[in-house]
C-alpha positions as CSV (number, residue, x, y, z in Angstrom):
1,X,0.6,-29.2,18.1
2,X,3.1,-26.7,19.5
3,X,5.2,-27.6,16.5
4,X,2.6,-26.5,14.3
5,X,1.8,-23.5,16.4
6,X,5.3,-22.3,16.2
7,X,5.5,-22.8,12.7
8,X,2.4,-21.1,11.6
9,X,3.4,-18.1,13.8
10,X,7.0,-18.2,12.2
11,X,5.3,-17.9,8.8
12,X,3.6,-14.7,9.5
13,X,6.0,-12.5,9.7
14,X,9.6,-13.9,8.5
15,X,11.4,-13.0,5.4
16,X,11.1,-15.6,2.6
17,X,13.7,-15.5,1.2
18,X,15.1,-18.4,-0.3
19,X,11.9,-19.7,0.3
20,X,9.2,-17.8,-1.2
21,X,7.6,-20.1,-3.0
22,X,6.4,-22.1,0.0
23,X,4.1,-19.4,1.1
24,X,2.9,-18.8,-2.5
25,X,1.3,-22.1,-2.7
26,X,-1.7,-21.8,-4.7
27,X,-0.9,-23.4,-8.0
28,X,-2.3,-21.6,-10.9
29,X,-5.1,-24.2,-11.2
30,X,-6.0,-23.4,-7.6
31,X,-5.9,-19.3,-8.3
32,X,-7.8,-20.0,-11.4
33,X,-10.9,-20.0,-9.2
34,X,-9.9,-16.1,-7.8
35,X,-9.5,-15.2,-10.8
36,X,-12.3,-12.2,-9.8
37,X,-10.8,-11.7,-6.3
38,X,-10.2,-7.7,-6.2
39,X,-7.1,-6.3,-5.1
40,X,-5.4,-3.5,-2.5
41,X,-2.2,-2.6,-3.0
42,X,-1.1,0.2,-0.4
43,X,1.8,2.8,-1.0
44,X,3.0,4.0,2.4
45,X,4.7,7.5,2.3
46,X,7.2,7.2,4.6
47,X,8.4,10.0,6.9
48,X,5.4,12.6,6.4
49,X,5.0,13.8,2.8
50,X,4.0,17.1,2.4
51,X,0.6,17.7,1.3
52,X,0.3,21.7,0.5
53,X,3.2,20.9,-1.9
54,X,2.1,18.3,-3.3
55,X,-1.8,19.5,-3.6
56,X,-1.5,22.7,-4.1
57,X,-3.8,25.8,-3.5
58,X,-2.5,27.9,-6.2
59,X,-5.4,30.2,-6.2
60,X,-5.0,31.5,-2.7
61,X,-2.7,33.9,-1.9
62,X,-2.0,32.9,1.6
63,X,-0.3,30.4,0.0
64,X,2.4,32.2,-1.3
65,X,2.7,34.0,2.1
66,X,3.6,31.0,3.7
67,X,5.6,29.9,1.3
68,X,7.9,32.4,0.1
69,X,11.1,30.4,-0.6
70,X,9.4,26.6,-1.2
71,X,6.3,27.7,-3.3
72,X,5.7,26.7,-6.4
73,X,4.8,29.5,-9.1
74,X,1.5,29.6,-10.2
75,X,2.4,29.1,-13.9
76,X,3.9,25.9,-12.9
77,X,1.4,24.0,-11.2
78,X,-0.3,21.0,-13.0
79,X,-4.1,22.3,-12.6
80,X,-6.1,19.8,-11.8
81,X,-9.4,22.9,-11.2
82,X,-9.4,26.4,-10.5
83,X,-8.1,26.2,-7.5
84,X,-6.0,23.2,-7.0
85,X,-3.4,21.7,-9.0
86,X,-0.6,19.1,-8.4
87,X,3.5,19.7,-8.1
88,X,4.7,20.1,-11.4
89,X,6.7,16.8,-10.8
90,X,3.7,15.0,-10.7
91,X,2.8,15.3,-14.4
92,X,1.8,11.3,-14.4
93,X,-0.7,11.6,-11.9
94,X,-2.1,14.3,-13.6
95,X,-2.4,12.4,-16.5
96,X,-3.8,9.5,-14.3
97,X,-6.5,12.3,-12.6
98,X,-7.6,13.4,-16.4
99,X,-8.0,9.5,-17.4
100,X,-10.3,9.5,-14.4
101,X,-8.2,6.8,-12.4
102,X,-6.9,9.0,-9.8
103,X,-8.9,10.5,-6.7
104,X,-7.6,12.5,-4.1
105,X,-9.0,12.7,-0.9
106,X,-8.0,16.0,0.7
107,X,-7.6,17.2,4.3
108,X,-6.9,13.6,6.1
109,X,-6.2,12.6,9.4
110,X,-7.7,12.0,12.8
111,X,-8.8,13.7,15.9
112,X,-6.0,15.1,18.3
113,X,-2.9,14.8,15.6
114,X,0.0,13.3,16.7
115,X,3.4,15.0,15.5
116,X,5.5,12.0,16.2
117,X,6.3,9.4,13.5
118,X,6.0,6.5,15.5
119,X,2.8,6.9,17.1
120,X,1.4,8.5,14.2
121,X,2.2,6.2,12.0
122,X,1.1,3.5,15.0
123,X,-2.2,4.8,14.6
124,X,-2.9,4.7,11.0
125,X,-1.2,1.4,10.7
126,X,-3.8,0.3,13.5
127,X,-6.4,2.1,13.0
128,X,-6.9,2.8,16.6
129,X,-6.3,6.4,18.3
130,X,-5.2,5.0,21.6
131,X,-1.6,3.9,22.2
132,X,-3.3,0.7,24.8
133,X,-5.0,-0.4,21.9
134,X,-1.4,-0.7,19.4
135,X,-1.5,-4.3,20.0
136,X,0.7,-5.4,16.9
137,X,-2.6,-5.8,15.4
138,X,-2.9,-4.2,12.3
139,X,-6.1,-2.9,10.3
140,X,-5.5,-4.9,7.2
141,X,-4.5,-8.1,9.7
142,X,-7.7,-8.0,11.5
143,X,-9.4,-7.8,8.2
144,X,-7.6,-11.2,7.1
145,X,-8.2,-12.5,10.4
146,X,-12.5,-12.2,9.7
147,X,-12.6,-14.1,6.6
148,X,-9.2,-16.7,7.3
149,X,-9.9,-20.2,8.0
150,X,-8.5,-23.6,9.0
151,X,-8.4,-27.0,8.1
152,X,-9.2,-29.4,10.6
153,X,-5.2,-30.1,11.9
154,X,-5.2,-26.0,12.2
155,X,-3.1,-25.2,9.1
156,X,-4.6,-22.7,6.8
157,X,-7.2,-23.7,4.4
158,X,-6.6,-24.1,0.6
159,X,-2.5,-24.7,1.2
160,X,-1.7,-21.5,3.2
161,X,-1.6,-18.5,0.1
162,X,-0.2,-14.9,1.9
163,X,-3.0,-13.3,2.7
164,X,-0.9,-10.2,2.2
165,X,2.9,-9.6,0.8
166,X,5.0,-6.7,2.0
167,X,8.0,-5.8,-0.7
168,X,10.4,-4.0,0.9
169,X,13.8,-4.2,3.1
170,X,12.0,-3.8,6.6
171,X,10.3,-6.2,8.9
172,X,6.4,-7.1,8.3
173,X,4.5,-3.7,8.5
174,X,2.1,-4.0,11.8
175,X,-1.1,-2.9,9.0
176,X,-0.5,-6.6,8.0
177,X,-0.3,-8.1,11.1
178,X,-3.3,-10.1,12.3
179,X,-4.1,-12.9,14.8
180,X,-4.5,-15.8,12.3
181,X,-3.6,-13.7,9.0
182,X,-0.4,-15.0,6.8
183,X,1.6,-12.0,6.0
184,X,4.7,-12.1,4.4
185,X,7.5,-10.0,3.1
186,X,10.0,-10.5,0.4
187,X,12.9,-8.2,-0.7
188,X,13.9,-8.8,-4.1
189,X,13.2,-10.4,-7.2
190,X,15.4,-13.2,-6.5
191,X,13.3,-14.3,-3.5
192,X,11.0,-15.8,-5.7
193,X,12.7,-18.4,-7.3
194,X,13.7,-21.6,-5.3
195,X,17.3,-21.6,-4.4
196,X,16.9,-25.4,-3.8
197,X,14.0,-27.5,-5.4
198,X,15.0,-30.6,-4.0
199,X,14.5,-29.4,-0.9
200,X,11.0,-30.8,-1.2
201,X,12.3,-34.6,-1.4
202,X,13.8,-34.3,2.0
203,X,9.6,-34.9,3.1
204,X,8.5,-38.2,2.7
205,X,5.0,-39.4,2.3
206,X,4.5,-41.0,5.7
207,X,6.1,-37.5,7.8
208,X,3.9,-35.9,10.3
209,X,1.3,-33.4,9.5
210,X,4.2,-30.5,9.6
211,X,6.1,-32.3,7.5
212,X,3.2,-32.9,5.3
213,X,1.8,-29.6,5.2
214,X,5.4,-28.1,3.8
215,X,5.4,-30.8,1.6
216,X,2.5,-29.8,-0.1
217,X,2.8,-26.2,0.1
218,X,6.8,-26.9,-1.8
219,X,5.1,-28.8,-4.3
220,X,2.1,-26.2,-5.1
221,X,4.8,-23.5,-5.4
222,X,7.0,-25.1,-8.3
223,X,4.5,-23.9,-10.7
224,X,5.0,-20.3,-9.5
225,X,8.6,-20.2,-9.3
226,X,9.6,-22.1,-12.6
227,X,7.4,-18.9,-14.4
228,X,9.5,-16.5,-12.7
229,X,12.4,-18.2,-13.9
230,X,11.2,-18.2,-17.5
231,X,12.0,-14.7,-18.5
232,X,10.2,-15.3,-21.7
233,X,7.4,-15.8,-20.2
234,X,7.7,-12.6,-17.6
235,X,8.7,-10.6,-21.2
236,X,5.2,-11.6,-22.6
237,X,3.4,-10.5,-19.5
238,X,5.6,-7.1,-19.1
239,X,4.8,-4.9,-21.9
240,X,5.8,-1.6,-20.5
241,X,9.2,-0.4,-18.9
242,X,9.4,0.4,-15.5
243,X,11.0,4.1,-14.3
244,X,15.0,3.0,-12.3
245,X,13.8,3.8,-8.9
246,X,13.4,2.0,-6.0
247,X,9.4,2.1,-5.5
248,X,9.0,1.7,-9.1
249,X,11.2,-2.0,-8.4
250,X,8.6,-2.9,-5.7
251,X,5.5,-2.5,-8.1
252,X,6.7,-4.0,-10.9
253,X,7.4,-7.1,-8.5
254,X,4.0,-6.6,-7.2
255,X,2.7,-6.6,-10.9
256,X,4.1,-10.0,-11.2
257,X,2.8,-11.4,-8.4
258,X,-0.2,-10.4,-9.2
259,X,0.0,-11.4,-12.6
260,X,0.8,-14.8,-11.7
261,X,-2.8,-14.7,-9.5
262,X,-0.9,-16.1,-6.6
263,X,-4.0,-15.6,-4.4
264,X,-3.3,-13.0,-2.3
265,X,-5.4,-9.9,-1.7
266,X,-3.1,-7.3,-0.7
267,X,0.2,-5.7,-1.4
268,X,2.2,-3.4,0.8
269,X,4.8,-1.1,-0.3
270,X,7.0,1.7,0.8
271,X,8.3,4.7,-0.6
272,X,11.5,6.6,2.5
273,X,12.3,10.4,2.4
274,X,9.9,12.5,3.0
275,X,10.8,14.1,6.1
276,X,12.1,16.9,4.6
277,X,13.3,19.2,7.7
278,X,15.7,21.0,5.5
279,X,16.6,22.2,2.1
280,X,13.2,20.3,1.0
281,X,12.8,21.2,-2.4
282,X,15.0,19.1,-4.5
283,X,14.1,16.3,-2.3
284,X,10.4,16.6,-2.1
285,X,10.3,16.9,-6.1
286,X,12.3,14.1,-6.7
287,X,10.0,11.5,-4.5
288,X,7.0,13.3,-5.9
289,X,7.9,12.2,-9.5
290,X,9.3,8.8,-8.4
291,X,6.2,8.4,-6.7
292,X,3.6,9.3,-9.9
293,X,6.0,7.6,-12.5
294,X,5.7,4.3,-11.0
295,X,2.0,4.6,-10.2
296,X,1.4,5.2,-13.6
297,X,3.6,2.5,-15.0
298,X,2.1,-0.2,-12.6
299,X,-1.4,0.7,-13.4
300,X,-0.4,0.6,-17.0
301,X,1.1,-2.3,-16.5
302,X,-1.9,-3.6,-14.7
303,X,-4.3,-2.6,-17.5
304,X,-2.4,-3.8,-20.3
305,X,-2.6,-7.6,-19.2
306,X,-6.7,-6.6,-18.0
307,X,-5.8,-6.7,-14.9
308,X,-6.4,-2.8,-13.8
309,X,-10.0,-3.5,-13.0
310,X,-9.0,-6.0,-10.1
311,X,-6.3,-3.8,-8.5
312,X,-7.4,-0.6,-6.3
313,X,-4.0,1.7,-4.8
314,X,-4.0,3.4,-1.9
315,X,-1.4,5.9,-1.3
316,X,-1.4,7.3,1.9
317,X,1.4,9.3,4.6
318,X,1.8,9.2,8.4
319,X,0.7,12.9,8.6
320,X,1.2,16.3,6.8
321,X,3.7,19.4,6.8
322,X,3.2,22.4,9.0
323,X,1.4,25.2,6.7
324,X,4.5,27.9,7.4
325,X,8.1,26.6,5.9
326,X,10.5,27.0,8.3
327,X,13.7,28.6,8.6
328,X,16.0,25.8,7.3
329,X,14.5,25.5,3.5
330,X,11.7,22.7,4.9
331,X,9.0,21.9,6.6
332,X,8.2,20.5,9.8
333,X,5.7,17.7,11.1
334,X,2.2,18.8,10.7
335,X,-1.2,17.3,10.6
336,X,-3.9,16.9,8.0
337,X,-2.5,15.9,4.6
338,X,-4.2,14.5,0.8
339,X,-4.5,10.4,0.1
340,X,-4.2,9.3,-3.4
341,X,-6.9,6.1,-4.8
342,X,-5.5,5.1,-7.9
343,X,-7.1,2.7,-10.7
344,X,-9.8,2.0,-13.1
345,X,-12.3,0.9,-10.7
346,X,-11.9,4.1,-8.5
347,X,-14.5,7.3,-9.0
348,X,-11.6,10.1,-10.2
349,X,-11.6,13.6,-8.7
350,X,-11.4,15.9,-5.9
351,X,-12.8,14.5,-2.9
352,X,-13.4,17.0,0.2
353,X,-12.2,20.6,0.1
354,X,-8.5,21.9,0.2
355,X,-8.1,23.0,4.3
356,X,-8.5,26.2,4.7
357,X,-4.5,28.4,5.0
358,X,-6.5,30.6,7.0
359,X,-8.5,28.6,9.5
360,X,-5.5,26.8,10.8
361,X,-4.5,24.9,14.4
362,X,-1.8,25.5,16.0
363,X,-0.3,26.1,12.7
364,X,-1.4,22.9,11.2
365,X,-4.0,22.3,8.4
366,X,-7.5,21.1,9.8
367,X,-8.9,17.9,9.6
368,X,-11.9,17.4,7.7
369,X,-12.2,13.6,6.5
370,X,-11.1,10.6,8.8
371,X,-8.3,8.3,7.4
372,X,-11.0,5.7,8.8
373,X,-13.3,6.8,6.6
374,X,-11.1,5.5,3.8
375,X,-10.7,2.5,5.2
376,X,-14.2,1.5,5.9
377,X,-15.1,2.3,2.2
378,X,-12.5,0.3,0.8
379,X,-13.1,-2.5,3.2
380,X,-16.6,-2.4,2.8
381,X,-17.1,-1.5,-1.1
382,X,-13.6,-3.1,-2.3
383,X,-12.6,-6.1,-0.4
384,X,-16.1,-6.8,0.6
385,X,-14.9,-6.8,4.2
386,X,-17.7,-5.7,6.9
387,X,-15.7,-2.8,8.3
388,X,-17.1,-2.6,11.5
389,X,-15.1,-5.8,12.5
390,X,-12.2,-4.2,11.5
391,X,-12.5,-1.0,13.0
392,X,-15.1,-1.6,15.4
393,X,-17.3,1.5,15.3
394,X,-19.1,3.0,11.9
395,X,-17.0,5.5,9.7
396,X,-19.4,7.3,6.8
397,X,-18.4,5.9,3.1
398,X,-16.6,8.0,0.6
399,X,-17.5,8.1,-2.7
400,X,-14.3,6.0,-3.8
401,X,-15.5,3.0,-5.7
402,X,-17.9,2.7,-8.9
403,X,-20.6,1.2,-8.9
C-alpha cells in the first residue's frame, strides 16, 4: 500500500519525460467517450504584464501624462471602441476581438494587492488571499480533486489520464496541484514518444497490483505515442503554421494533445519577461505580439480540426504596472491589470470599465472585478465544476460563456 502511495504521489508532479505516454493512458477508444468534455487551457503571463499598455485608454489624456516616453500614439492603437484599443503589436487579437472570440476583462485583481511576485502570484495560483492558507494546493487541483475518483486498490479510475498537463521547463505549477489530482508536466515534443516500448514486457501478468497498474497504463499509451511518431498523421491534423516562438511551441503541443483527445481537461502554459523595470518598450511589444500570434494560431488551429468549440483560454498575469512610468524607460509592479478569454464559445467584448488614471491608489490602478470572479464562472459555466468547493465562498458570474 505504501508502494502505491508513493507512486501515485510521484506521478503528480514529476517530469515525464521519457515516459509520457504512461500518464496519457486513455486509448483513443477510451477518449472516444469524452469526446464532448470541454476544455481550459491557461496562459500564465509571467513576471507582471502591463495592462495600460497593453489595453490602452487612448482617449484620455491623463494617459499620455503618465506616459510621456512609453505611450503609444493615438494613431497607432488597434481600437477596439472609442475609448480603448489594444497595443499595436497585438493586431491578432484584435482580429480575434472583431471575430467575437476574444473578451477582455478589465481592471483585475484582489483586495489588498500584493507587489511581490511570489506571493502575488501565490495567491492567484491559490485562489486564497491569506499566505496560511498557500498550502501547495492549487485552484485548478482542488477542482480535480471534487470530481477524481478511485478504483477499489486506490489507483485512479479509468487507467489514471492527467487530469491536467503543464508544458513548460519549470516544476508542476501549484494552480495544478491538488490532493488526489494527476498533474503532469512535459517539456518538449520529444517527451511524447516512448524512448523504450519494451519497457512494458519487463511486467508480467502475475506482478502485483503496482506492477499491474503500469502495465496497463504502458499498454493504453502505445496508441497515443505511435500517432505522434507518425508525422503523416500529425501533418493531416496540423493545417496551419505555428509563429517561431517559444509560447507559440507550447500551444501547438497542447493542440496535439488535444487533438489526440488524451482525456485531460486542462492545459497550463507559460509565457517569461514581462517584468519590464527598464527600457520596456522593445520588450513589452515583442511578448505582446508573441503572445496574440500564438493565440490566434492555436485557436485557428483548434477550429480548423472542430475542435475550437471544446477549448476555452484563459490568459491571465500575477498583477499590473504602476500607472506612472518610471525613470529608467519601464514600469514598476503595480496592481489591477486586463485578463484575456479567448475562443468560440466565449461571449466577445469589453467586460468591466477601463480603471479610472485619475482615481488611483497609491499610484496603482483600482480594482474593480475579482480574479475569483473569473474563476467561479469558468468553473461553474465551463468545466461544470461547483465553484464554491473550489473556492469556498460565492464570487458573482461574469458574463464569459454562451449560452
Amino acid at each position: 500500500m505504501n508502494t502505491r502511495r508513493q507512486f501515485l504521489q510521484r506521478s503528480a508532479s514529476v517530469s515525464l519525460s521519457p515516459w509520457i505516454p504512461a500518464i496519457l493512458p486513455h486509448s483513443l477508444q477510451a477518449a472516444e467517450s469524452k469526446k464532448d468534455d470541454r476544455i481550459l487551457v491557461v496562459v500564465q503571463l509571467d513576471g507582471g504584464n502591463d495592462g495600460l499598455n497593453t489595453v490602452i485608454p487612448y482617449a484620455d489624456e491623463n494617459y499620455a501624462k503618465y506616459r510621456r516616453e512609453l505611450g503609444v500614439p493615438k494613431k497607432d492603437v488597434l481600437k477596439l471602441t472609442d475609448g480603448v484599443g489594444l497595443h499595436p503589436a497585438m493586431k491578432p487579437a484584435a482580429e480575434l476581438f472583431q471575430d467575437g472570440r476574444l473578451a477582455i476583462v478589465q481592471g483585475v485583481g484582489y483586495p489588498n494587492p500584493n507587489r511581490s511576485h511570489f506571493r502575488s502570484m501565490a495567491i492567484w495560483q491559490h485562489a486564497r488571499l491569506l499566505a496560511r492558507e498557500h498550502d501547495r494546493i492549487g485552484w485548478l487541483g482542488r477542482a480535480a480533486d471534487t470530481v477524481h475518483s478511485t478504483d477499489a486498490r486506490g489507483f485512479p479510475a479509468g487507467g489514471g489520464a492527467p487530469d491536467s498537463i503543464y508544458v513548460g521547463e519549470d516544476g508542476t505549477p501549484v494552480a495544478l496541484r491538488g490532493r488526489r489530482a494527476n498533474a503532469v508536466s512535459i517539456l518538449r515534443e520529444d517527451d511524447l514518444t516512448l524512448a523504450n516500448p519494451i519497457a512494458a514486457q519487463h511486467f508480467g501478468s502475475d506482478a502485483d497490483d503496482l506492477s499491474a497498474y503500469v502495465t496497463r497504463t504502458l499498454t493504453r499509451s502505445f496508441d497515443v505515442a505511435r500517432q505522434f511518431q507518425d508525422a503523416e498523421t500529425m501533418a493531416k491534423r496540423e493545417s496551419l503554421q505555428y509563429p517561431n516562438s517559444k509560447l507559440a511551441g507550447k500551444l501547438r503541443l497542447a493542440a496535439r494533445m488535444i487533438k489526440l483527445n488524451v482525456g485531460t481537461r486542462v492545459y497550463y502554459v507559460s509565457q517569461s519577461g514581462y517584468d519590464t523595470h527598464a527600457y520596456q518598450s522593445n520588450t513589452h511589444r515583442q511578448l505582446l505580439r508573441e503572445f496574440s500570434e500564438a493565440l490566434q494560431v492555436f485557436l485557428n488551429d483548434l477550429r480548423d480540426s472542430q475542435l475550437e468549440e471544446r477549448v476555452v483560454v484563459l490568459a491571465f498575469s500575477e498583477f499590473g504596472r504602476r500607472v506612472q512610468e518610471n525613470g529608467s524607460a519601464g514600469t514598476d509592479h503595480g496592481a489591477a491589470g486586463p485578463v484575456f478569454i479567448a475562443g468560440s464559445a466565449v461571449r466577445g467584448g469589453l467586460v468591466g470599465e477601463h480603471p479610472s488614471l485619475t482615481d488611483l491608489v497609491a499610484g496603482d490602478l483600482k480594482m474593480s472585478i475579482d480574479f475569483r470572479q473569473i474563476y467561479a464562472t469558468l468553473l461553474d459555466e465551463w468545466l461544470s465544476i461547483p465553484s464554491m468547493n473550489v473556492l469556498d465562498d460565492s464570487f458573482d458570474r461574469l458574463q464569459l460563456i454562451k449560452s
